[in-house]
PLY file of the C-alpha trace (Angstrom):
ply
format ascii 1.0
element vertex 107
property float x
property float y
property float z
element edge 106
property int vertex1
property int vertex2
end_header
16.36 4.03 3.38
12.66 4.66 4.41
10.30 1.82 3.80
6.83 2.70 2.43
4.03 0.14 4.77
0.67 -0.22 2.79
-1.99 -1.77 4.64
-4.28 -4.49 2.68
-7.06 -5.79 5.53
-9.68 -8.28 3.93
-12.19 -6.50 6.07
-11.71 -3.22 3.88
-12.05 -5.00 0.60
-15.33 -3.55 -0.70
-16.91 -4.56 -3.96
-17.67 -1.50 -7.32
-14.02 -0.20 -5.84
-10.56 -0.31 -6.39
-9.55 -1.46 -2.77
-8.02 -5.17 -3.08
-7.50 -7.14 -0.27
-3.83 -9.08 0.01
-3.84 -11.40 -1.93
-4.96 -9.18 -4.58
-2.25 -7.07 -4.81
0.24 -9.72 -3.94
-1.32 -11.17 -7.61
-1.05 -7.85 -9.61
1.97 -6.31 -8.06
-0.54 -3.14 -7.66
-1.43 -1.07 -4.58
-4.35 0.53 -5.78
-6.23 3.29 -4.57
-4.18 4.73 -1.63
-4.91 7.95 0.00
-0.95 9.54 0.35
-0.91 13.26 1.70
1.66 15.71 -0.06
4.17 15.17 2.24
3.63 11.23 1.91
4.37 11.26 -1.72
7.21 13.79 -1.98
8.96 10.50 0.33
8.10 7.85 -2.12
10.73 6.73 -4.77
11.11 4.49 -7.30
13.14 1.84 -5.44
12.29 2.74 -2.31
11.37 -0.83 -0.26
7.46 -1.36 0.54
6.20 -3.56 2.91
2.18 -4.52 2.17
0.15 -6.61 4.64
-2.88 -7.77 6.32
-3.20 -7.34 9.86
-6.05 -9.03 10.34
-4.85 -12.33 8.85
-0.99 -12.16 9.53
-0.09 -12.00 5.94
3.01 -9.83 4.39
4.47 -9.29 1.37
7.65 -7.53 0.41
8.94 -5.56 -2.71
10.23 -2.35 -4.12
8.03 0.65 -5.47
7.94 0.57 -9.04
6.34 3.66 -9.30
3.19 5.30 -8.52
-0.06 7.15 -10.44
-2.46 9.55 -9.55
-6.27 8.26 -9.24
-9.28 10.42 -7.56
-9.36 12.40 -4.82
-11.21 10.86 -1.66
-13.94 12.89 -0.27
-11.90 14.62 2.28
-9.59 15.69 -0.87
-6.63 13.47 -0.01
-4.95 12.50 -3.32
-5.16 8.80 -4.11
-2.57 6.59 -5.64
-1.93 3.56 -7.59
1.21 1.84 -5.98
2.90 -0.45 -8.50
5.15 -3.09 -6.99
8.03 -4.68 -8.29
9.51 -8.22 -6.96
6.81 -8.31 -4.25
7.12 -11.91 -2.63
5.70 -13.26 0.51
7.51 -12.93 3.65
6.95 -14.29 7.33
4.41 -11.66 8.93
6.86 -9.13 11.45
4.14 -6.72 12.63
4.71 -4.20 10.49
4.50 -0.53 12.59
0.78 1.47 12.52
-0.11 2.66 10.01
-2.46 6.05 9.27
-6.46 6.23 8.34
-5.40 5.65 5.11
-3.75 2.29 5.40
-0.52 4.22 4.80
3.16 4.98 6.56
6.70 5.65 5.51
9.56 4.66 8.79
0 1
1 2
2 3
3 4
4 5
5 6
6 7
7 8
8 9
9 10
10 11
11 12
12 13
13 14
14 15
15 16
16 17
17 18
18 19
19 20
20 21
21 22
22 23
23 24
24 25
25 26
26 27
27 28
28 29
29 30
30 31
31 32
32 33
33 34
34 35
35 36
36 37
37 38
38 39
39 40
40 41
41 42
42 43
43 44
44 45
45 46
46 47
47 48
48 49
49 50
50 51
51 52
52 53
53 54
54 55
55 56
56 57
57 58
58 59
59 60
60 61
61 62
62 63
63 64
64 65
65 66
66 67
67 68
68 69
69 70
70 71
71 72
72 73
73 74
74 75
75 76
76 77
77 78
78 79
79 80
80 81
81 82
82 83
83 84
84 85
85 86
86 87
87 88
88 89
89 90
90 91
91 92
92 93
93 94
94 95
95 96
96 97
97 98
98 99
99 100
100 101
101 102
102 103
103 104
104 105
105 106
């Protein structure tokens, strides 16, 4: 089954927006604010496994997509998302494949 890989860097945490860092979403069981193309989303399932981490720091987390909501649009007119996570528990860091601009990959 495909794996959905969220990327949750500390250093693109920026305050008056809905990017969280880690530890963040680790807390709410939330992605939030995820630019998915078209194609990205018509992948994701409820169920499907997700694997969120933090390069930068070595952290990862995993669960299963619980599902997923429609936000804005970022300026380039990629469709954002709210992930939401179920059972997401910490896991040894693996380094997790690249990801796109977006902080986003399905393998």
């Amino acid at each position: 089954m495909p794996t959905l890989l969220l990327l949750a860097p500390k250093s693109r945490t920026q305050a008056g927006t809905h990017r969280r860092d880690f530890y963040t979403i680790l807390a709410n069981s939330m992605g939030p604010d995820f630019g998915i193309s078209a194609r990205q989303i018509s992948q994701v399932t409820v169920g499907m496994p997700v694997i969120v981490f933090d390069r930068d720091r070595s952290l990862q987390a995993e669960g299963v997509v619980a599902g997923y909501t429609r936000t804005s649009r970022a300026g380039n007119g990629v469709q954002r998302y709210d992930i939401a996570i179920r059972d997401l528990i910490s896991r040894q860091y693996a380094n997790p494949p690249r990801v796109n601009r977006f902080g986003v990959a399905i393998y």
